[in-house]
N, C-alpha and C positions, 0 to 999 in steps of 0.2 A: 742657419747657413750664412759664414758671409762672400761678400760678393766683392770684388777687384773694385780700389775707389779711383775716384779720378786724382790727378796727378796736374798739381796747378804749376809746375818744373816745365811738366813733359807739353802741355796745354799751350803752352806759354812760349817756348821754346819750337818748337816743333807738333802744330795744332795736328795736321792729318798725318804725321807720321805713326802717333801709336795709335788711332783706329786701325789704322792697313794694319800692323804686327799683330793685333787681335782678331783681327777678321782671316789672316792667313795663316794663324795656329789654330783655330776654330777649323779650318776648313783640315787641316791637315791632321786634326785630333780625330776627326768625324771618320777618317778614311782610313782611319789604323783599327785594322780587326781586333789585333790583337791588346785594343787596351778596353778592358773590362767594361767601364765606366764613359763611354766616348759620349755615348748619346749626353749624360747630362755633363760632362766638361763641354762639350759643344755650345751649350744651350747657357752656358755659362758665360762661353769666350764670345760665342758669336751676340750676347746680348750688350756684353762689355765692351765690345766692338762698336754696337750702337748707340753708345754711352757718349763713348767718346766724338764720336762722327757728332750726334747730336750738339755736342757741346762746344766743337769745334765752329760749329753753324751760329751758334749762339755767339759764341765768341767775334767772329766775323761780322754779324749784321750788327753787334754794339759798340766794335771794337774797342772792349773794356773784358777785362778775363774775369774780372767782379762780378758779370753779368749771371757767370753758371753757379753763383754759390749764394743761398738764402741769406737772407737779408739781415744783418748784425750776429754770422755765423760764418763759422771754419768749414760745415758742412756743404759738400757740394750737392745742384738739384739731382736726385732721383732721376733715373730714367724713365720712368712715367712721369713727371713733371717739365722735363726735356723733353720728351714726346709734343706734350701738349701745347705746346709753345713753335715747336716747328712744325708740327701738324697738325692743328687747331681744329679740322673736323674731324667728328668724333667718327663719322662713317666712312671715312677712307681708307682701304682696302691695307697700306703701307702700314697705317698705323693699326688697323684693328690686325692685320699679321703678326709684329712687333708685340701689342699687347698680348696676343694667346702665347708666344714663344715665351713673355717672361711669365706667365701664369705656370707655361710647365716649368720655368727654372725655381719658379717658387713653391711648387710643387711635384717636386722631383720626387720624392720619396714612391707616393701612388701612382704617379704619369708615366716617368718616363723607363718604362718595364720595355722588352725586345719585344715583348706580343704586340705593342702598339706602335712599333716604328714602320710599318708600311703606312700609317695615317700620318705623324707626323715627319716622318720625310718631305712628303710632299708640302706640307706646313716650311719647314726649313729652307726647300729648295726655291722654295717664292720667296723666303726672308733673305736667302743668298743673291738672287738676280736682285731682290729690291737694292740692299746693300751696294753694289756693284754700281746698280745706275744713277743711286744719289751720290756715291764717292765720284763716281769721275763725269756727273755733272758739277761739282763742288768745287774739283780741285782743274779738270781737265786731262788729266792722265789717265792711264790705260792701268789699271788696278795689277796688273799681270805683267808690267813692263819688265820686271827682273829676270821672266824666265818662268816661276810659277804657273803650275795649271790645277785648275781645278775641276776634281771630279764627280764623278754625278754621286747626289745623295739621294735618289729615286730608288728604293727597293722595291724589287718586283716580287711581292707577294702577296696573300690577303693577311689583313689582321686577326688575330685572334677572336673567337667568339668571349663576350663577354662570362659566358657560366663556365669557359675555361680558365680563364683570368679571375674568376673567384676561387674554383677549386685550385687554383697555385696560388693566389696571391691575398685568398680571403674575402670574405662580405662587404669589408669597408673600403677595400680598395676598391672592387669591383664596382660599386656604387658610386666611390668619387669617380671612376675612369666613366661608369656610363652617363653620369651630369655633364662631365665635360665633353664628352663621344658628341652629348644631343647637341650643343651649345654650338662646339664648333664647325658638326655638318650642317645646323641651321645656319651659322653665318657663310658657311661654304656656298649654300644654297640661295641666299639672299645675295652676298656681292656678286657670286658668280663670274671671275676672275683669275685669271693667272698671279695678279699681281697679292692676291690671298694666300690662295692654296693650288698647288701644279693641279690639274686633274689628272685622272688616270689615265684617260687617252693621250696623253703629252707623253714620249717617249725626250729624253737629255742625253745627247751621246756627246762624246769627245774623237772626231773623227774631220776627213778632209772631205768625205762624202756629206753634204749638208741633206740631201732629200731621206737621209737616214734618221731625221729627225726633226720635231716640230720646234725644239730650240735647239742648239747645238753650238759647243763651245770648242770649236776647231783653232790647230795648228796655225800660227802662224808664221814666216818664213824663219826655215832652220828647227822648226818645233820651240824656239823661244819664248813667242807673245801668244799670251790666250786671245782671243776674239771673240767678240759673242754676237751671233749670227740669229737671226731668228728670219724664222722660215714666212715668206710673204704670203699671204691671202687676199683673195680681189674682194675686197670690201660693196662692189657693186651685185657681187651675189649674197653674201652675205648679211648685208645691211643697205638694201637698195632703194630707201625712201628720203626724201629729205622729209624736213618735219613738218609742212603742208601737203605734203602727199601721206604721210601719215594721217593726218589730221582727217584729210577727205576720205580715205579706207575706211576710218573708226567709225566716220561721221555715216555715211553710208550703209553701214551695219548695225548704227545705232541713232535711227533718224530720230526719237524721242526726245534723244540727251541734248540735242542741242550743242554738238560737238564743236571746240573754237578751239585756235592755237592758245590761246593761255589758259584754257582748262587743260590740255592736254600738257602743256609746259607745267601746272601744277602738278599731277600726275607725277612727271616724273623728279617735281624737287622732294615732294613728298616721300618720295620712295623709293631716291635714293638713283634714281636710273643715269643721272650725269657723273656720278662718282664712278662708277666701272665703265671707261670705254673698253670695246673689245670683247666684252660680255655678250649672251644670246641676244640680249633684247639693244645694246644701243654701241654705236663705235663714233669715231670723229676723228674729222681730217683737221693737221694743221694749218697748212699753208695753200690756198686761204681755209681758216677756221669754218668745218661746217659740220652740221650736228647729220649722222643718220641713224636710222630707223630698222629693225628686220623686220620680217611677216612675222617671227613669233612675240614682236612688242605689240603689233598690230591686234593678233589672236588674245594675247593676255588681257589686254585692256577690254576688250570685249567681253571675255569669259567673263571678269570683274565685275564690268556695271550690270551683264544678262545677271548675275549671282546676283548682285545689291544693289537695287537702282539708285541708293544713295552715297555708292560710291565714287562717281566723279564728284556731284555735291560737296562730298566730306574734303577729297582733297582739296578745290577750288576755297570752301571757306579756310580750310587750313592755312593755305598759301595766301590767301587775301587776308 
């Protein structure tokens, strides 16, 4: 299959202008029933869309347009090579998104079938909001300034059972849909994150009623500008410890371990817990910067070292 190249004219010329043209036929491909093929044009434009964004970023922090193309070559970087370079950790939620969206565009044939668009929707719809809020931290405009709006790609159904999608779609496919099925509900389950995959309790509506939903990209004046509104939650119930009062919960419940803020600060580099704010176990404020905690970070780490008393040990050497 090929894929849309970059465009050293358009790059050069007008850096964020052809991201946005990609990212706003992507969405508007995605929301035409009637074209066959949407899911994987989507997964197409909208990756092409991060192609360019990506490159545009490149271009900007070396101000040299030389920058996005390998070294003594016409070919311009890949977008997994452009990933890697504006999102350098491998476990960040925006990039490991990005990467499973181009897995399915690389693997369209097996993937991207209608029985599995109730799971990758919600895959999409995090790749859309991510989009959105590195464009117009990037550029400072409002992505939606022309009058566009965009609508929800959250289908409300279940997926197909996988012994249904063998008997339509055969053995091989079913086998590659359930490696990847496992792959990206475990990473689902590890970042645990909006900014991954929607969950299924996140309802996305386009309405002037915001308590109608837990993100929502409402009207704004005259129905012109999209907005995107996300629905507030008191972080004091939900994440109510700073991380010395976590420390003392754990320590408390596990007088043995010898519980200290830098085993516990290992804990969570090792595993990732500062890469999802907003996740069950950890959130953060910015202004001023400060890390909190839930009751179920608190429970987890306990259930852990009660399982393996060597595992605060393991993180602590890890991290040291």
């Amino acid at each position: 299959m090929m894929f849309p190249t970059t465009s050293r004219v358009s790059l050069r010329t007008c850096p964020m202008k052809a991201p946005r043209s990609s990212f706003t036929v992507a969405i508007e491909s995605y929301n035409r029933p009637s074209l066959h093929n949407r899911v994987e044009v989507f997964t197409i434009l909208i990756t092409n869309a991060w192609e360019l964004l990506l490159k545009a970023e490149i271009i900007k922090a070396s101000d040299n347009i030389d920058a996005i193309f390998y070294k003594d070559s016409d070919r311009s970087l890949a977008i997994r090579d452009a990933l890697k370079q504006r999102i350098p950790k491998e476990n960040d939620p925006v990039r490991k998104n990005l990467e499973k969206v181009c897995d399915l565009r690389d693997n369209a044939v097996h993937l991207l079938i209608p029985e599995l668009q109730a799971h990758w929707s919600r895959l999409f719809q995090a790749n859309v909001l991510n989009f959105i809020t590195r464009y117009e931290d990037a550029t400072g405009e409002n992505l939606f300034n022309s009058g566009r709006g965009m609508l929800s790609l959250i289908v409300d159904r279940e997926a197909a059972e996988l012994a249904t999608i063998k008997l339509k779609f055969g053995e091989a496919s079913a086998e590659t849909v359930e490696l990847f099925l496992q792959r990206f509900l475990a990473d689902e389950e590890e970042l645990d994150t909006p900014n991954f995959a929607i969950p299924v309790d996140y309802r996305l509506v386009l309405t002037k009623a915001n308590q109608q939903g837990d993100i929502v990209l409402s009207h704004g004046e005259g129905g012109r500008r999209a907005i995107k509104v996300v629905q507030s939650r008191n972080i004091d119930k939900t994440h109510p410890h700073l991380m010395m009062e976590a420390v003392e919960l754990i320590g408390e419940r596990l007088p043995e371990h010898h519980v200290t803020r830098p085993r516990v600060t290992a804990i969570c580099e090792k595993h990732h817990i500062y890469n999802s704010p907003g996740s069950k176990y950890y959130d953060e404020i910015q202004k001023p910067f400060t890390r909190r905690f839930s009751d179920t970070f608190v429970d987890w780490v306990v259930e852990k070292a009660s399982e393996d008393t060597e595992w605060i040990e393991r993180a602590w050497d890890w991290y040291s």
